[in-house]
Structures are given as C-alpha cells and as structure tokens.
C-alpha positions as CSV (number, residue, x, y, z in Angstrom):
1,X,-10.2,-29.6,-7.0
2,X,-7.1,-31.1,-6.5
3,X,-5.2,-27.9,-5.4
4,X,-4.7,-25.9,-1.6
5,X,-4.0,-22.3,-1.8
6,X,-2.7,-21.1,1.2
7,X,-2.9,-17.4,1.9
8,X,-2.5,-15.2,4.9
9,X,-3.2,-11.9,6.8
10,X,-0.4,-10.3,5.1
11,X,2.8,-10.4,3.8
12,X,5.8,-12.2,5.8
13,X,3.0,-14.3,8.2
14,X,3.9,-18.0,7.7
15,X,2.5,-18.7,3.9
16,X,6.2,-20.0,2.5
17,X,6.7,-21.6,5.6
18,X,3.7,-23.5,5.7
19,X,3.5,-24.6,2.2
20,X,7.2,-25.9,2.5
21,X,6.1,-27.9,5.5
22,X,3.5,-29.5,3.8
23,X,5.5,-30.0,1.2
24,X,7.9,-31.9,3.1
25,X,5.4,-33.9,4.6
26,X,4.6,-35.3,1.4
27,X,7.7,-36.3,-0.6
28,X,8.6,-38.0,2.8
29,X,5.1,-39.9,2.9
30,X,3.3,-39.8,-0.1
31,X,6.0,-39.6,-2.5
32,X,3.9,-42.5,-4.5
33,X,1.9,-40.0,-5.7
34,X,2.9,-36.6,-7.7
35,X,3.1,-33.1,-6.1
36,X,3.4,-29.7,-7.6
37,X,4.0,-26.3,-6.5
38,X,3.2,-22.9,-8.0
39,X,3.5,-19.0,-6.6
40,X,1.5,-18.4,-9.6
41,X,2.7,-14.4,-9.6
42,X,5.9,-13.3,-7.9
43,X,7.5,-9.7,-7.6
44,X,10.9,-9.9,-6.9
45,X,13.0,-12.7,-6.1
46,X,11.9,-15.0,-3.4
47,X,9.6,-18.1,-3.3
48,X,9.8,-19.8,-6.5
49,X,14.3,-19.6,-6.1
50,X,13.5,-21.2,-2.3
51,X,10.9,-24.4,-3.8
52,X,13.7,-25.0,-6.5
53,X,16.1,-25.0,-3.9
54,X,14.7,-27.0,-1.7
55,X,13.1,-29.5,-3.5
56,X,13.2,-31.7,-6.8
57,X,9.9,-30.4,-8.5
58,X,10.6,-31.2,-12.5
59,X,8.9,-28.2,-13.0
60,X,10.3,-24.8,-15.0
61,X,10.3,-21.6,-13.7
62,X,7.4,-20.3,-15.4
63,X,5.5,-24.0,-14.5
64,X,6.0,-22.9,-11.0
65,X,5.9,-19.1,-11.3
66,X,3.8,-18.0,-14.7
67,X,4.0,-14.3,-14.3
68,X,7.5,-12.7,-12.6
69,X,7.9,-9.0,-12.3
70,X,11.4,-7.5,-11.0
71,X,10.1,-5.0,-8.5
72,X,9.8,-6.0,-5.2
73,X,5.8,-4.3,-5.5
74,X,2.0,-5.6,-5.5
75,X,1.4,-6.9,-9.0
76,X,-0.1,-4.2,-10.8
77,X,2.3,-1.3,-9.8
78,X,5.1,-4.0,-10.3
79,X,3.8,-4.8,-14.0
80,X,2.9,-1.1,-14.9
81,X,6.5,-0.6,-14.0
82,X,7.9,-3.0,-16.7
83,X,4.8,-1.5,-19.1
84,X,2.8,-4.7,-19.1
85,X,0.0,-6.0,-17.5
86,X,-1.3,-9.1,-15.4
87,X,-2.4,-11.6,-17.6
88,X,-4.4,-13.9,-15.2
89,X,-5.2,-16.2,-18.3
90,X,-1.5,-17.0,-18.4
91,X,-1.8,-17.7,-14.8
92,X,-4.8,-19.8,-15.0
93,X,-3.1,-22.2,-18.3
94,X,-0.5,-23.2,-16.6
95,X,-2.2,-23.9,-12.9
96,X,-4.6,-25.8,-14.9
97,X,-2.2,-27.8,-17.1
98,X,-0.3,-28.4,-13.5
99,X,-3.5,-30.0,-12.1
100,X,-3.8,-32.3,-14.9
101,X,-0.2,-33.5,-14.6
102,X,0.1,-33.9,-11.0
103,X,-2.0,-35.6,-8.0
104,X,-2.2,-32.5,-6.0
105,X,-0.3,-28.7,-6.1
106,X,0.3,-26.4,-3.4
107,X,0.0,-22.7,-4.2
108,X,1.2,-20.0,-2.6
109,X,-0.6,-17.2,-2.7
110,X,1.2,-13.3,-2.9
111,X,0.7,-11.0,0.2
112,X,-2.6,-11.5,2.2
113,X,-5.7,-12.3,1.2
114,X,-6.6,-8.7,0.5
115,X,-3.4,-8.0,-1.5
116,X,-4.0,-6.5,-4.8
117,X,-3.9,-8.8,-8.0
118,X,-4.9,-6.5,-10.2
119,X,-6.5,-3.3,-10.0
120,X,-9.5,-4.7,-9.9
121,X,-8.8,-8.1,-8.1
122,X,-7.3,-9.4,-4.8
123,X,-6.4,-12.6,-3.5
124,X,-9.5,-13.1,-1.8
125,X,-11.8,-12.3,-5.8
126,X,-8.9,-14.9,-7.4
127,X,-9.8,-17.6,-4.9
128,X,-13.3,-17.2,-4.7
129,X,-13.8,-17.0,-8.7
130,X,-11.6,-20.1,-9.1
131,X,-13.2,-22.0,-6.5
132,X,-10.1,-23.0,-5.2
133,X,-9.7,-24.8,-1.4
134,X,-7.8,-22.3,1.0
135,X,-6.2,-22.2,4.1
136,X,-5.8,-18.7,5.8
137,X,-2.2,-18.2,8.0
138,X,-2.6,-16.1,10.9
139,X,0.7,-14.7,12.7
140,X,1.0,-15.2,16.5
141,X,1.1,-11.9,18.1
142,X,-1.0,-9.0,19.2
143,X,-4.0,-8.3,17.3
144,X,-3.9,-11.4,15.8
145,X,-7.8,-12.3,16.6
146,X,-9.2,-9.7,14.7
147,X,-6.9,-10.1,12.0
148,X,-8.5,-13.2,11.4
149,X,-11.7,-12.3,12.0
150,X,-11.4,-9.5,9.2
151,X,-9.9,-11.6,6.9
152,X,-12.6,-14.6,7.6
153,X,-15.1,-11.8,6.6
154,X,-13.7,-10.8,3.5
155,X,-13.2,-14.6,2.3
156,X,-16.8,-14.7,3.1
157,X,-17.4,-11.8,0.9
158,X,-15.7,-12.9,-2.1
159,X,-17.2,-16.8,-1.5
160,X,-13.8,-18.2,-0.9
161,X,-13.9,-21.9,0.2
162,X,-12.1,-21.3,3.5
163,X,-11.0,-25.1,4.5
164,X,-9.6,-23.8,7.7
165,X,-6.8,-21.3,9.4
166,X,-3.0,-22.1,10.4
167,X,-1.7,-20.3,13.4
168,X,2.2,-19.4,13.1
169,X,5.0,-18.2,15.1
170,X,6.6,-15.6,12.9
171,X,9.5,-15.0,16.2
172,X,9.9,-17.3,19.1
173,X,6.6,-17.5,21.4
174,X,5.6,-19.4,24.7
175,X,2.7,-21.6,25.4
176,X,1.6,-18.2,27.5
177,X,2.0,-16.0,24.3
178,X,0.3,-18.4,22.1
179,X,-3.1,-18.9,24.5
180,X,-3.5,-15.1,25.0
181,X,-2.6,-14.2,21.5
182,X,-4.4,-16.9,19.3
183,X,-6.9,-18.5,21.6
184,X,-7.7,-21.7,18.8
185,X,-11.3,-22.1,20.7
186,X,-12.1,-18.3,20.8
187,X,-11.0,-17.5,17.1
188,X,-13.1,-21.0,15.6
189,X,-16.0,-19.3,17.6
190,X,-16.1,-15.6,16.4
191,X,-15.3,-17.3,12.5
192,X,-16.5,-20.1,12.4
193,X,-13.6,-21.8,10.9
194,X,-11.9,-24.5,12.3
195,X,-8.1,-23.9,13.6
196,X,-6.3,-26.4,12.0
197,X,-3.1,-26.1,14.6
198,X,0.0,-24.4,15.3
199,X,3.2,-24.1,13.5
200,X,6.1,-23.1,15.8
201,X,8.8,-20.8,15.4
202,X,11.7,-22.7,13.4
203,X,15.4,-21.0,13.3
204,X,16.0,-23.5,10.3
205,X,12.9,-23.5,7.9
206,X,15.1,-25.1,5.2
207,X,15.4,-28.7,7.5
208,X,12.9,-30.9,5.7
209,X,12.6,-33.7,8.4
210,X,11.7,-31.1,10.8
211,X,9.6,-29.7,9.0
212,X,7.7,-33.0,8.1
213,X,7.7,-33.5,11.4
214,X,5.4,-30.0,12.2
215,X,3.3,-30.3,9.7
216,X,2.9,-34.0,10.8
217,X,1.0,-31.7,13.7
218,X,-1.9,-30.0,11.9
219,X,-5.1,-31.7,11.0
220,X,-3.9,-33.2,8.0
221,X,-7.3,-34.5,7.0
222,X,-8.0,-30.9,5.8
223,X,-5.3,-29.8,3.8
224,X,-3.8,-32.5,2.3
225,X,-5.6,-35.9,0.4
226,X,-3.6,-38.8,0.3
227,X,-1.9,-38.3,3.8
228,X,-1.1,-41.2,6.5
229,X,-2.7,-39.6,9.5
C-alpha cells in the first residue's frame, strides 16, 4: 500500500512532529512525485489547521481530515456529543480516493495506538483491519521501554504491520538521557522491531529545512519509497 500511518504510545509523543518531518523531507527531495496527508479523524482543532499551514497540499479540509468533531475528546464521546456517530466508511472513501490520486500519503493517526475509534475499535483494530504500514513513536523519558514493549504487543494482537518504532524527544534530552531511557539495541531486542532512529528535541518544529534535515537521519528505507538515501 502506498500509505505510512504513524501512531504513538499516546497522545502529545512525537506523531505530528514526525509526520511533518517526513513531510518535509519530501517536498524538498522528491517533490517529482505527489504527496498527501490525512488525520483521517480530528477532535478539536489542531493537526489538519498545522499541515495547511505549513505546507501547499491541494487538498480540502475534509480530503485531509474526513470526520471533525468540536470537542477536544476521543472520537466516540466527541461524536455522541454532537449526536452523531463515527462513520469509518467516510473515512475509508476518501483515504482511498487519496491513494489513487497521489504517489504516497502520510497519516496521522489520533492518540496512541490503543486510543479509542469507536466503541468498539482502536487505533491498533483500524490499522490492523486496513493492513496499513505503521510506524510506532515512542517519547524519550522514563518508562519509555515498556511503553513500547506494551504497545509492540497490542499491534501484535490486532496484526498490525509494524514497519518499525521512532524514538522522540518530547523536551530537551542528553545523549545520557537518551541511552538510559530508550536503549535502541535493548528495546529492538525485547520487540523485535527495528528502531528506526531518533528525532531530537526541536524549539521550532515549524522550520522545514531543519526538519528535512532530521528526518534525513532515520532509516529512510523504511518509511518512505521514492527517497534519495
């Protein structure tokens, strides 16, 4: 499939960050070929406003973001707020009809991987029953290790095809912080999932160059096609 969902441990661990950065990476070196980007369910404002912002997608609002609630809430409490309900076949039109009209699309994923989708879904049941690639963000800090060994499991569980895991500095961390924290060799060995690198903490995560230049870091090979490594 010609799509990366990127998902995390939880909410506010790196997901925006790092789909920005790859992003970035691409419309400065493989702009020849088309990219698209879709949060495909959004409570609140937030993500889709920042992709608009930042970048020149030629997609609508409801290209990038099918289903918006108002309420700053997990999808199903957000919806049963408005009286409505998540439609995941609205969802699953338009990431479909954004495959076919673009080379590749990033999607950003809500919360973590176990956030609710439904009342009977998470993230984890959406990307395993749509078979889509996905990379799991794990925050640097304390407990990180079995954060992403619980989440490895449950991707496991719901037969989600786990390409790899991003570690992220959510605040500013040394090289001691990040080896004691997020030890790449120790977490690939208790998951079994490569460690794809390291984004670092950025004070500007709207600077594009720069953050070409990070993701320019990460073992491109896995999550993106069509990039010069």
């Amino acid at each position: 499939m010609n799509a990366l969902l990127i998902t995390a441990t939880d909410t506010e661990s790196g997901k925006t960050l790092l789909t920005t950065a790859l992003a970035a990476y691409w419309q400065k070196y493989c702009s020849a070929r088309s990219l698209g980007i879709m949060k495909p369910i959004q409570s609140g404002v937030g993500d889709r406003e920042w992709y608009q912002q930042l970048f020149t997608l030629e997609q609508s609002a409801e290209e990038i973001t099918p289903l918006y609630f108002k309420a700053p809430l997990a999808p199903p409490i957000a919806a049963a707020q408005e009286n409505r309900r998540v439609n995941l076949a609205v969802v699953w039109q338009a990431f479909t009809a954004l495959c076919q009209r673009r080379d590749f699309v990033l999607v950003e994923a809500l919360g973590g991987l176990g956030s609710p989708v439904t009342d009977e879904l998470t993230v984890a049941d959406l990307a395993g029953d749509w078979r889509l690639p996905t990379v799991l963000v794990v925050p640097v800090r304390l407990g990180a290790i079995a954060q992403a060994v619980a989440n490895v499991a449950l991707a496991r569980q719901a037969r989600v095809n786990l390409v790899g895991i991003v570690l992220n500095c959510v605040q500013p961390r040394t090289d001691e912080e990040i080896a004691n924290w997020t030890p790449a060799d120790l977490i690939q060995s208790l998951t079994n999932t490569p460690v794809l690198g390291c984004l670092p903490y950025l004070e500007n995560p709207a600077e594009l160059d720069k953050l070409a230049q990070v993701a320019s870091n990460l073992d491109l090979e896995c999550l993106l096609p069509f990039a010069k490594v």
